[in-house]
PDBQT receptor file of N, H, CA, C and O in Angstrom, charges set to zero:
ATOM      1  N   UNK A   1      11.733   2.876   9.348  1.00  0.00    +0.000 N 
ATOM      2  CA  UNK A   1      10.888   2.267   8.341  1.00  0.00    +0.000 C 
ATOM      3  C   UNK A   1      11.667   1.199   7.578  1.00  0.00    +0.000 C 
ATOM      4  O   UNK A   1      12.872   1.136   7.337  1.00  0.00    +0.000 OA
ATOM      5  N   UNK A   2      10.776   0.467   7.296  1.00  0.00    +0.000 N 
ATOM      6  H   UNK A   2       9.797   0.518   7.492  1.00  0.00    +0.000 HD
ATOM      7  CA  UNK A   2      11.513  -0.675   6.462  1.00  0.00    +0.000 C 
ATOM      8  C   UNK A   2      12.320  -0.039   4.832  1.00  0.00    +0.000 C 
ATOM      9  O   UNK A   2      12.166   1.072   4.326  1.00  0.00    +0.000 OA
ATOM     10  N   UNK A   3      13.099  -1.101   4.369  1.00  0.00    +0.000 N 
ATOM     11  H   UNK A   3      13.224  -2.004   4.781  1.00  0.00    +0.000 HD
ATOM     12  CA  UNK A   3      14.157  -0.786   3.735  1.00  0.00    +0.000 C 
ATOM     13  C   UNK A   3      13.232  -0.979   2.012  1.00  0.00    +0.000 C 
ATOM     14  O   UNK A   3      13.413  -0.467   0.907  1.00  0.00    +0.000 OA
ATOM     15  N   UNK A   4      12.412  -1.803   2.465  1.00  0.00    +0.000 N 
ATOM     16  H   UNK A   4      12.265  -2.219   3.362  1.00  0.00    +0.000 HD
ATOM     17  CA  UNK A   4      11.756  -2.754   0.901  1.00  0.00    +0.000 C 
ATOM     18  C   UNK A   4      10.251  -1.817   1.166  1.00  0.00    +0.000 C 
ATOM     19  O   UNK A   4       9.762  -1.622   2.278  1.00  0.00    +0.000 OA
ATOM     20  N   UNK A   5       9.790  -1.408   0.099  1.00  0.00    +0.000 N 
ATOM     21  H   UNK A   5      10.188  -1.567  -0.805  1.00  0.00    +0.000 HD
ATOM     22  CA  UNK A   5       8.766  -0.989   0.162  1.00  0.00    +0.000 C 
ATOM     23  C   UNK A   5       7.154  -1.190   0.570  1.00  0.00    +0.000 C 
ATOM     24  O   UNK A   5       6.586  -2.010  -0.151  1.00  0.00    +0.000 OA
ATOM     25  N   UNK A   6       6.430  -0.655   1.477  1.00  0.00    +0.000 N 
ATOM     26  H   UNK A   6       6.892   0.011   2.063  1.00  0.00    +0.000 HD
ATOM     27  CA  UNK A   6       5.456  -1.486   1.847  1.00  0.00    +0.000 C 
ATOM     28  C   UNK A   6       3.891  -1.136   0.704  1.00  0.00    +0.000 C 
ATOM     29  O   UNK A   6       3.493  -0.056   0.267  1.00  0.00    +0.000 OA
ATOM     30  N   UNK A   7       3.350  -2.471   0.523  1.00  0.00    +0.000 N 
ATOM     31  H   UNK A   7       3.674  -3.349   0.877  1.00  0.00    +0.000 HD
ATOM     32  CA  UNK A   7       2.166  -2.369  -0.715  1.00  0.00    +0.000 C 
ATOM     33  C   UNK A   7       1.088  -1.617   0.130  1.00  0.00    +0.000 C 
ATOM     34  O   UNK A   7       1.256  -1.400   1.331  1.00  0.00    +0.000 OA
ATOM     35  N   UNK A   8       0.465  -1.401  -0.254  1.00  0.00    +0.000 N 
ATOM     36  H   UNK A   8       0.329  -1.577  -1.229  1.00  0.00    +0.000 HD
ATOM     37  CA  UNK A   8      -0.955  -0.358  -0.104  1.00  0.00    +0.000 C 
ATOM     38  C   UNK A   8      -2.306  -1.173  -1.041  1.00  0.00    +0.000 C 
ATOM     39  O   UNK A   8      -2.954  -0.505  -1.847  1.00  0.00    +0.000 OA
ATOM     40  N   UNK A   9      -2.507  -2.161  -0.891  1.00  0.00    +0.000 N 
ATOM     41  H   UNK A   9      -1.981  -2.703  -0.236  1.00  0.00    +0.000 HD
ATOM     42  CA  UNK A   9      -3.425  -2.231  -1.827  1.00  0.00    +0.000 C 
ATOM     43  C   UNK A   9      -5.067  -2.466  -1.678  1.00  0.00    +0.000 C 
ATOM     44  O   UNK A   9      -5.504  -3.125  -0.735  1.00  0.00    +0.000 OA
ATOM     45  N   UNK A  10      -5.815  -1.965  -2.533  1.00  0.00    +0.000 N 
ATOM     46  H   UNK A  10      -5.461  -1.430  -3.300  1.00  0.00    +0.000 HD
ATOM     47  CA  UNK A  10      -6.874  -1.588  -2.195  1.00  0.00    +0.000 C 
ATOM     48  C   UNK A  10      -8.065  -2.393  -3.225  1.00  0.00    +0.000 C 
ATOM     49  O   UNK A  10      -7.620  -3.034  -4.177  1.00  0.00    +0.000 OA
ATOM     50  N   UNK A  11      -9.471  -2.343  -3.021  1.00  0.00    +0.000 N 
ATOM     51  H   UNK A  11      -9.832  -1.823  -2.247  1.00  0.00    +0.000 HD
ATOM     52  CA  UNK A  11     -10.055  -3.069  -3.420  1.00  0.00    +0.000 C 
ATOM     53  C   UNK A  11     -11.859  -2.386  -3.239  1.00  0.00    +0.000 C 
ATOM     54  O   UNK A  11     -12.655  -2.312  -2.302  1.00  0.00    +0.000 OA
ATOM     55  N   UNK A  12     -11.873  -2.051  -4.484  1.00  0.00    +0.000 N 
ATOM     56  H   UNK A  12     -11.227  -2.112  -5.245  1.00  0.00    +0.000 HD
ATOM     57  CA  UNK A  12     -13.207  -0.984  -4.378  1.00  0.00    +0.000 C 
ATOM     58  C   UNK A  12     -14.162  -0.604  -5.694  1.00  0.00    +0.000 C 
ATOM     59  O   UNK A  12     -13.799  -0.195  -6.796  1.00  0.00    +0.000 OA
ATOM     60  N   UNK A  13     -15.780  -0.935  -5.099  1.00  0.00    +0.000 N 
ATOM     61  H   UNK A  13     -16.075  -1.268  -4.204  1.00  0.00    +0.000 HD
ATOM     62  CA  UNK A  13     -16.611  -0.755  -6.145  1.00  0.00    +0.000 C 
ATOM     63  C   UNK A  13     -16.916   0.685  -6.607  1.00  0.00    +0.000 C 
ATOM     64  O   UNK A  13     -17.471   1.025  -7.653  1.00  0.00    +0.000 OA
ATOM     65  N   UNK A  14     -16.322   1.655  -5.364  1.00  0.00    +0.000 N 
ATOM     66  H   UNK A  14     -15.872   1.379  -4.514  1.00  0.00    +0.000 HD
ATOM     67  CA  UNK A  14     -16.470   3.158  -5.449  1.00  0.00    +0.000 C 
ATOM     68  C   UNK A  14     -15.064   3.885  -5.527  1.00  0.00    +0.000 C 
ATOM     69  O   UNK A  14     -14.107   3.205  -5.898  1.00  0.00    +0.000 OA
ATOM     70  N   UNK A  15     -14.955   4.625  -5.348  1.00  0.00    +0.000 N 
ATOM     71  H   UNK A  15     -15.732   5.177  -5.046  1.00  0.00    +0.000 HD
ATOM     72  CA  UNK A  15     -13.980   5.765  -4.843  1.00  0.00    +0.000 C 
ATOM     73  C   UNK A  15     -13.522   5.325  -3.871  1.00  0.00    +0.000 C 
ATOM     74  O   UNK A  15     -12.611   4.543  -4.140  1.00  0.00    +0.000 OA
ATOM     75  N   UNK A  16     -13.741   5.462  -2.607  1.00  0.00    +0.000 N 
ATOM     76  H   UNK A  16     -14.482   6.098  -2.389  1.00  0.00    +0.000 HD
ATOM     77  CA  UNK A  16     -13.796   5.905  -1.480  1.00  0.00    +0.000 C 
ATOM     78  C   UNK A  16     -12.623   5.004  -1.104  1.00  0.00    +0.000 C 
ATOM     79  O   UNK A  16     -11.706   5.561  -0.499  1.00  0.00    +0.000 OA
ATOM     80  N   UNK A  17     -12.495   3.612  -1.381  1.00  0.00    +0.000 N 
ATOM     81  H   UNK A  17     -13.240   3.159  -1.872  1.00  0.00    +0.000 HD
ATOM     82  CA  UNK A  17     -11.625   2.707  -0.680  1.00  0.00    +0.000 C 
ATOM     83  C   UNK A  17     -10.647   3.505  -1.210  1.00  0.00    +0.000 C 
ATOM     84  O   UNK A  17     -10.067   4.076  -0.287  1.00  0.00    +0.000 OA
ATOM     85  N   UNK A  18     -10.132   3.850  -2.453  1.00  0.00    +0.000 N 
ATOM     86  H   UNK A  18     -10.604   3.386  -3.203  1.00  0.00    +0.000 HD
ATOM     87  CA  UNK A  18      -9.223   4.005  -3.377  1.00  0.00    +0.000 C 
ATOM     88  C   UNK A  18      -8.569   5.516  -1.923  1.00  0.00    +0.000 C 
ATOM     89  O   UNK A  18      -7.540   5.549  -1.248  1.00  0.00    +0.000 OA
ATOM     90  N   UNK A  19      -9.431   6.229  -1.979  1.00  0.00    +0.000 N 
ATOM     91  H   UNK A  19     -10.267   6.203  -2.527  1.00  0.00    +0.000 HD
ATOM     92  CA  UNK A  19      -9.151   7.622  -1.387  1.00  0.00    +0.000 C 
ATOM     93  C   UNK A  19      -8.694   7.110  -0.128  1.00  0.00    +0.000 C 
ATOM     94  O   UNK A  19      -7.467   7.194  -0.088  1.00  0.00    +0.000 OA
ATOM     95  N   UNK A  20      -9.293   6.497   1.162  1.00  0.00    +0.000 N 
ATOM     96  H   UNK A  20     -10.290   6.429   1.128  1.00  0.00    +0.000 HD
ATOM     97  CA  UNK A  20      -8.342   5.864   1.914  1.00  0.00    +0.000 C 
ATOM     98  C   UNK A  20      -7.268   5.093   2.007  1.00  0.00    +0.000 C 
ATOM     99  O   UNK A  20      -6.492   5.247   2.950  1.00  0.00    +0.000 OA
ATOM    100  N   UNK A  21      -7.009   3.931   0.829  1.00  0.00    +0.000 N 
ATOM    101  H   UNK A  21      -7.639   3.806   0.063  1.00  0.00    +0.000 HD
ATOM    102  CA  UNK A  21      -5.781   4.132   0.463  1.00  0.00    +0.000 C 
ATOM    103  C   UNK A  21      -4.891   4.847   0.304  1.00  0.00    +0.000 C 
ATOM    104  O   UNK A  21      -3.815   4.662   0.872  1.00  0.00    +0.000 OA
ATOM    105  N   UNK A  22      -5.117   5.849  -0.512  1.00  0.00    +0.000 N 
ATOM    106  H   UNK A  22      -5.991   6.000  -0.973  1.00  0.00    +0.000 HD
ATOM    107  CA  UNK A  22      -4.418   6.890  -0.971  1.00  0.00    +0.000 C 
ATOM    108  C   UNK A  22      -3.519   7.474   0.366  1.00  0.00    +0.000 C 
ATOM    109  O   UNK A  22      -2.314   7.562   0.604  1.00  0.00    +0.000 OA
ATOM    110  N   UNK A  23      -4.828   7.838   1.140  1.00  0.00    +0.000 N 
ATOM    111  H   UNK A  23      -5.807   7.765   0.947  1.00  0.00    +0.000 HD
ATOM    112  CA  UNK A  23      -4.245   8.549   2.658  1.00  0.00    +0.000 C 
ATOM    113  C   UNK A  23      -3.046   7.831   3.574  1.00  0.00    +0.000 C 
ATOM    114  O   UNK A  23      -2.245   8.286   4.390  1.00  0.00    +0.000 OA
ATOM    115  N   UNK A  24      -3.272   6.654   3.115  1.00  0.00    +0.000 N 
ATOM    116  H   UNK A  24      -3.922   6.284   2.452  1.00  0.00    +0.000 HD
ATOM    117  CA  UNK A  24      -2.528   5.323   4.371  1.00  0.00    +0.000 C 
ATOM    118  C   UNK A  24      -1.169   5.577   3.655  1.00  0.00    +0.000 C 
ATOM    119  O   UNK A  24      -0.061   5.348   4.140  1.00  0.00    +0.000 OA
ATOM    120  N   UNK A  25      -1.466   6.153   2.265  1.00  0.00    +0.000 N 
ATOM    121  H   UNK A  25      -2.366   6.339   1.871  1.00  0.00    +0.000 HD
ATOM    122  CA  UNK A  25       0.161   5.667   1.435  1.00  0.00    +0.000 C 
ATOM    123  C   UNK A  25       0.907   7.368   1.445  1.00  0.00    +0.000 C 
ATOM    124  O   UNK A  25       2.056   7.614   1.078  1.00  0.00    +0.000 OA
ATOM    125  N   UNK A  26       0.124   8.161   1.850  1.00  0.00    +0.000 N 
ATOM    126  H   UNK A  26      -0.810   7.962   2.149  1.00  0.00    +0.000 HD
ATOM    127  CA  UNK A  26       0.260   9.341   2.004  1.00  0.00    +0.000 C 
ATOM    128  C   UNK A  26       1.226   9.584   3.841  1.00  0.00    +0.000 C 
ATOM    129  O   UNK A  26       2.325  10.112   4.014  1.00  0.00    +0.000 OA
ATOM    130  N   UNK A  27       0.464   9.090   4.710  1.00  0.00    +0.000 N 
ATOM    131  H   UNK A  27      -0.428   8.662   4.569  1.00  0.00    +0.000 HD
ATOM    132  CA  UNK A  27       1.128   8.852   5.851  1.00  0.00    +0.000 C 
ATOM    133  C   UNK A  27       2.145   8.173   6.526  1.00  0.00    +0.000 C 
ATOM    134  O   UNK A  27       2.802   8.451   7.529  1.00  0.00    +0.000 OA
ATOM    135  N   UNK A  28       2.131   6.983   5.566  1.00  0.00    +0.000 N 
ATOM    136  H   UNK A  28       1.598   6.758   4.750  1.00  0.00    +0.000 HD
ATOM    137  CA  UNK A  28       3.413   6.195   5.626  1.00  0.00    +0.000 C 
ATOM    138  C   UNK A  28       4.286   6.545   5.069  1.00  0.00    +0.000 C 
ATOM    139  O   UNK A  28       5.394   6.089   5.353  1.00  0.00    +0.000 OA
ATOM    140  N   UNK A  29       4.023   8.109   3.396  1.00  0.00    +0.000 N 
ATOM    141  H   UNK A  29       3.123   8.479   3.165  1.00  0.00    +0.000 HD
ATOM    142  CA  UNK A  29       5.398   8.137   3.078  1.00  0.00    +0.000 C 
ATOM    143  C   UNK A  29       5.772   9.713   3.763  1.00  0.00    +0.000 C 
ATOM    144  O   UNK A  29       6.891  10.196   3.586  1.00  0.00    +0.000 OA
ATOM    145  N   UNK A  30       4.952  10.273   4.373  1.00  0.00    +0.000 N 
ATOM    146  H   UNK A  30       4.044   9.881   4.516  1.00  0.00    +0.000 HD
ATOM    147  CA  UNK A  30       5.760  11.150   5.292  1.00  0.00    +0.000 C 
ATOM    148  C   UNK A  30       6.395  10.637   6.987  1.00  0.00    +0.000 C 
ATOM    149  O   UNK A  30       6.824  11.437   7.819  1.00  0.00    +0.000 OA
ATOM    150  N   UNK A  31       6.332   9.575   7.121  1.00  0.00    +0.000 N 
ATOM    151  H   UNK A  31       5.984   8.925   6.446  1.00  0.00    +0.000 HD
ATOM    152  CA  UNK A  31       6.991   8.974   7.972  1.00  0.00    +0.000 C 
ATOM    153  C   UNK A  31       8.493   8.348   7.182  1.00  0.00    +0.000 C 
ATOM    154  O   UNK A  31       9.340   7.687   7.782  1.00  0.00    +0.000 OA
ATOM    155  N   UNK A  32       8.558   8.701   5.852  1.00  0.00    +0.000 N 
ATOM    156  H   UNK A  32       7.869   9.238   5.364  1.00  0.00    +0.000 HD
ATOM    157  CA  UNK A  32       9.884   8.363   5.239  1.00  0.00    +0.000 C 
ATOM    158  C   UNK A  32       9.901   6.945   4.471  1.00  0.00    +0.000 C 
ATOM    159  O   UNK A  32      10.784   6.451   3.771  1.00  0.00    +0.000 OA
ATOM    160  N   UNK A  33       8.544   6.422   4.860  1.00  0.00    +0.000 N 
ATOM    161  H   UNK A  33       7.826   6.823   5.429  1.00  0.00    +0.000 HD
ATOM    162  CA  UNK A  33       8.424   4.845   4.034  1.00  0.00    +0.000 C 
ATOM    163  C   UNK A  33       7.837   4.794   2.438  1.00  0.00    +0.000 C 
ATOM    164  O   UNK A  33       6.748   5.219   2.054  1.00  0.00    +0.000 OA
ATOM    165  N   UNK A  34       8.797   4.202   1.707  1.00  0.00    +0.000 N 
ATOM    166  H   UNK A  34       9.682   3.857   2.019  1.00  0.00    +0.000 HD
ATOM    167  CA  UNK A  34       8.477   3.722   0.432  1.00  0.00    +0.000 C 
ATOM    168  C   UNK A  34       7.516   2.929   0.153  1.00  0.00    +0.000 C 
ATOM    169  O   UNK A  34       7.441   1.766   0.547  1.00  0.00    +0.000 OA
ATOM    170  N   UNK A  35       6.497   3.652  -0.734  1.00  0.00    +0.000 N 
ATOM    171  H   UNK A  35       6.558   4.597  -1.054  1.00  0.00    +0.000 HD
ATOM    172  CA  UNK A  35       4.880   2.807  -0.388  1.00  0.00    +0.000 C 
ATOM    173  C   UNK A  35       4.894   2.380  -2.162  1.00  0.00    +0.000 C 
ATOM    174  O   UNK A  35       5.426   3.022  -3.067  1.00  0.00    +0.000 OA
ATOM    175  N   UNK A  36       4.166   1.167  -2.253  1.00  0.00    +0.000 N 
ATOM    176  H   UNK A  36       3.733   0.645  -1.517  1.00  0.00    +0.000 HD
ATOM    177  CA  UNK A  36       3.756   0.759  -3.503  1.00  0.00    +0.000 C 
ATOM    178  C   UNK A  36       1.849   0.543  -3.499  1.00  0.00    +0.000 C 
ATOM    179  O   UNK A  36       1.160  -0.217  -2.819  1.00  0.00    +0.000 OA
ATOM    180  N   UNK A  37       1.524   1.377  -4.363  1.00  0.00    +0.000 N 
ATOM    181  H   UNK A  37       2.084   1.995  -4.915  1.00  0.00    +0.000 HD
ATOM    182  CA  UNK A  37       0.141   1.456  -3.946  1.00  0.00    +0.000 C 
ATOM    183  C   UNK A  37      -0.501   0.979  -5.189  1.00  0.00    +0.000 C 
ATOM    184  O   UNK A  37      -0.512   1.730  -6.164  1.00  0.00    +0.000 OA
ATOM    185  N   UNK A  38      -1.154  -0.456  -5.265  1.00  0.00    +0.000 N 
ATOM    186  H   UNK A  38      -1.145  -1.066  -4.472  1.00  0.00    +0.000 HD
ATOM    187  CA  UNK A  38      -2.004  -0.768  -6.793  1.00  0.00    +0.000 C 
ATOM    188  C   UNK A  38      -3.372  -1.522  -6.019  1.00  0.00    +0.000 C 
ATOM    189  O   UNK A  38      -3.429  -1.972  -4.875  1.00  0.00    +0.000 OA
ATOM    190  N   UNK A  39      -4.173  -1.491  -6.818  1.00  0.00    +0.000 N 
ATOM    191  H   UNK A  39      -4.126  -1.125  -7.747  1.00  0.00    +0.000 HD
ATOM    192  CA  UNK A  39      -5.174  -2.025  -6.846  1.00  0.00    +0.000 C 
ATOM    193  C   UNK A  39      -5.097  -3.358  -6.648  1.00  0.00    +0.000 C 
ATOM    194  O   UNK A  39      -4.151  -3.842  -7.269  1.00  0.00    +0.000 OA
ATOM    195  N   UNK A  40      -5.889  -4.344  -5.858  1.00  0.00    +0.000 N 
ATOM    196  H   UNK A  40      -6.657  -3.950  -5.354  1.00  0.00    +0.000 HD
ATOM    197  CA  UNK A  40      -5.469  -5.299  -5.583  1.00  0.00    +0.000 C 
ATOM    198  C   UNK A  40      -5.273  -6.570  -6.614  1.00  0.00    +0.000 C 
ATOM    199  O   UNK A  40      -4.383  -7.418  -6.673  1.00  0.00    +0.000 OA
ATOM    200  N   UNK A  41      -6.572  -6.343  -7.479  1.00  0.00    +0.000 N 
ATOM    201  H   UNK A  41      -7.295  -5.653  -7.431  1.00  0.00    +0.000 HD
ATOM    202  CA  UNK A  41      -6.680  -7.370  -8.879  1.00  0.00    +0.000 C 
ATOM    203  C   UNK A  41      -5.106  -7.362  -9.743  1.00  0.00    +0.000 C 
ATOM    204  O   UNK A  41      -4.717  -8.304 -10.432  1.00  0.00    +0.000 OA
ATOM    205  N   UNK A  42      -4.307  -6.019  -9.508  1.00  0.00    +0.000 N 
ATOM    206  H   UNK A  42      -4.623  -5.253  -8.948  1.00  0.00    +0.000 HD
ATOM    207  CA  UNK A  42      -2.952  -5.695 -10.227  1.00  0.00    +0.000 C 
ATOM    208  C   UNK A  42      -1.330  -6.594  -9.387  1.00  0.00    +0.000 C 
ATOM    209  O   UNK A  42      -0.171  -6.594  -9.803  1.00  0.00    +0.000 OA
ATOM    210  N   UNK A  43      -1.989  -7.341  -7.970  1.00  0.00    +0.000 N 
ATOM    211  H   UNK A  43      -2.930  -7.341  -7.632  1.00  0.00    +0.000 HD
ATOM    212  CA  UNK A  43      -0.744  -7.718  -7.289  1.00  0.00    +0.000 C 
ATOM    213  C   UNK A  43      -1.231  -8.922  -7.887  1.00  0.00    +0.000 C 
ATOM    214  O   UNK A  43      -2.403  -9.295  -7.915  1.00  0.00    +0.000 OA
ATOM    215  N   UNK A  44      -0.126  -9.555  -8.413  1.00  0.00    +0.000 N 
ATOM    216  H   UNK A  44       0.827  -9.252  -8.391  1.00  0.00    +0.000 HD
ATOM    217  CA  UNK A  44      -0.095 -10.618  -9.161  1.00  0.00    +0.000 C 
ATOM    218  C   UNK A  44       0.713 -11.634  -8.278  1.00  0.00    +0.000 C 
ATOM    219  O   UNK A  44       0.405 -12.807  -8.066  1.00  0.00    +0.000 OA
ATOM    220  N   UNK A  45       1.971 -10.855  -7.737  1.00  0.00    +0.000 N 
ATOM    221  H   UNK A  45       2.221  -9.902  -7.909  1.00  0.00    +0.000 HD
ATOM    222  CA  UNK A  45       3.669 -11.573  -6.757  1.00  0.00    +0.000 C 
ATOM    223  C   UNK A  45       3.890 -10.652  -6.021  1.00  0.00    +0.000 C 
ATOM    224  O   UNK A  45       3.698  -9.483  -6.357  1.00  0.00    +0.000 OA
ATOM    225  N   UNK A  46       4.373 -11.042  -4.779  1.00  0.00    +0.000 N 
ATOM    226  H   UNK A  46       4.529 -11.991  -4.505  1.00  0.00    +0.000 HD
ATOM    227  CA  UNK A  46       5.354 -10.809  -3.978  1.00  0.00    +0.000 C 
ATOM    228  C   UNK A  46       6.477 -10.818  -3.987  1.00  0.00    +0.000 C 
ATOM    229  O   UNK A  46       6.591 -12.004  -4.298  1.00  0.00    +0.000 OA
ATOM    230  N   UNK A  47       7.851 -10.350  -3.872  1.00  0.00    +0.000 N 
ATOM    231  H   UNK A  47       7.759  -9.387  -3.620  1.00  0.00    +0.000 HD
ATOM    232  CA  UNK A  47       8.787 -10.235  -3.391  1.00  0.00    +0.000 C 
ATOM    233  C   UNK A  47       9.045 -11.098  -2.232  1.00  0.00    +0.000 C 
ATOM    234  O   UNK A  47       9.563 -12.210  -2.330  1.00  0.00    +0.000 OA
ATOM    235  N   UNK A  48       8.695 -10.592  -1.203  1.00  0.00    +0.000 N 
ATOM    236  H   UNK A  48       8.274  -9.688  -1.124  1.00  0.00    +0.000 HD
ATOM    237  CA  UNK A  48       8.614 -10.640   0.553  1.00  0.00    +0.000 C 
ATOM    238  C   UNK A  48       7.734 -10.238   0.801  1.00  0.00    +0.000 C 
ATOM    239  O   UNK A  48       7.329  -9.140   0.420  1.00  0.00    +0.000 OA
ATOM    240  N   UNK A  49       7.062 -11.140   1.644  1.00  0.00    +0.000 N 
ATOM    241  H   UNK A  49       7.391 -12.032   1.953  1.00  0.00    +0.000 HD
ATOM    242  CA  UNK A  49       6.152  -9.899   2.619  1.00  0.00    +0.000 C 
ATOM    243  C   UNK A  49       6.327 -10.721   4.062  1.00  0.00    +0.000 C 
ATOM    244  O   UNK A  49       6.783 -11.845   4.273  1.00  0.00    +0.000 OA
ATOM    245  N   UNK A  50       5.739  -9.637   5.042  1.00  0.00    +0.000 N 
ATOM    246  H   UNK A  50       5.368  -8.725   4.870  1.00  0.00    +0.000 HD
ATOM    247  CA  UNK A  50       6.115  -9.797   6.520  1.00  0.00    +0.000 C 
ATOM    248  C   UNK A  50       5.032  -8.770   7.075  1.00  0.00    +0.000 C 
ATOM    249  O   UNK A  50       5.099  -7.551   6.919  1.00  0.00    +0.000 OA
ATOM    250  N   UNK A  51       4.122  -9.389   7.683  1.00  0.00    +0.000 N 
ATOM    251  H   UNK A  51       4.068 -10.379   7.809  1.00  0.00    +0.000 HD
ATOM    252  CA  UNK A  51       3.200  -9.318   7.954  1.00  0.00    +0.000 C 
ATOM    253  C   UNK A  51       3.236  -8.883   9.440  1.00  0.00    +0.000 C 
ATOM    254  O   UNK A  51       3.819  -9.671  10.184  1.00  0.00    +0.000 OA
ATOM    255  N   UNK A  52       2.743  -7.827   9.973  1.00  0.00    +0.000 N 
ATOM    256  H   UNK A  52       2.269  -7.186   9.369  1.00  0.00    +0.000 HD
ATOM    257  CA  UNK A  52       2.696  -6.817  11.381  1.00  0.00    +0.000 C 
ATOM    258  C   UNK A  52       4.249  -6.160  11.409  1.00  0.00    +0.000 C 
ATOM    259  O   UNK A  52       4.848  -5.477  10.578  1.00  0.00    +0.000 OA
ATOM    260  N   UNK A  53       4.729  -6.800  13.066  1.00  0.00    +0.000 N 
ATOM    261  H   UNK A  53       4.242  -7.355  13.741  1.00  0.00    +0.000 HD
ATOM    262  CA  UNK A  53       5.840  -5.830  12.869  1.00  0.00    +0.000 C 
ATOM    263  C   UNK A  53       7.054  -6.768  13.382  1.00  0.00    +0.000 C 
ATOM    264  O   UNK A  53       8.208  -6.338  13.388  1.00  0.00    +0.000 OA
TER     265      UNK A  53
């Protein structure tokens, strides 16, 4: 897994997106990856990003 943490971010008039998020950031961090999970209106900047693999 990568070294820099990967975002999770989500974007929802209900629940539901939020809860699949949740899961994606749930699975990636039992694979050992450092997840940053906000709402999308809250990512303001990037760091890095790198997009697939």
């Amino acid at each position: 897994m990568p070294d820099q943490p990967i975002l999770v971010a989500y974007a929802s008039h209900t629940v539901s997106t939020e809860e699949v998020a949740e899961a994606i950031a749930t699975a990636l961090q039992e694979h050992s990856a450092r997840v940053d999970m906000h709402p999308v209106q809250d990512v303001t900047a990037l760091k890095s990003c790198r997009v697939g693999g």
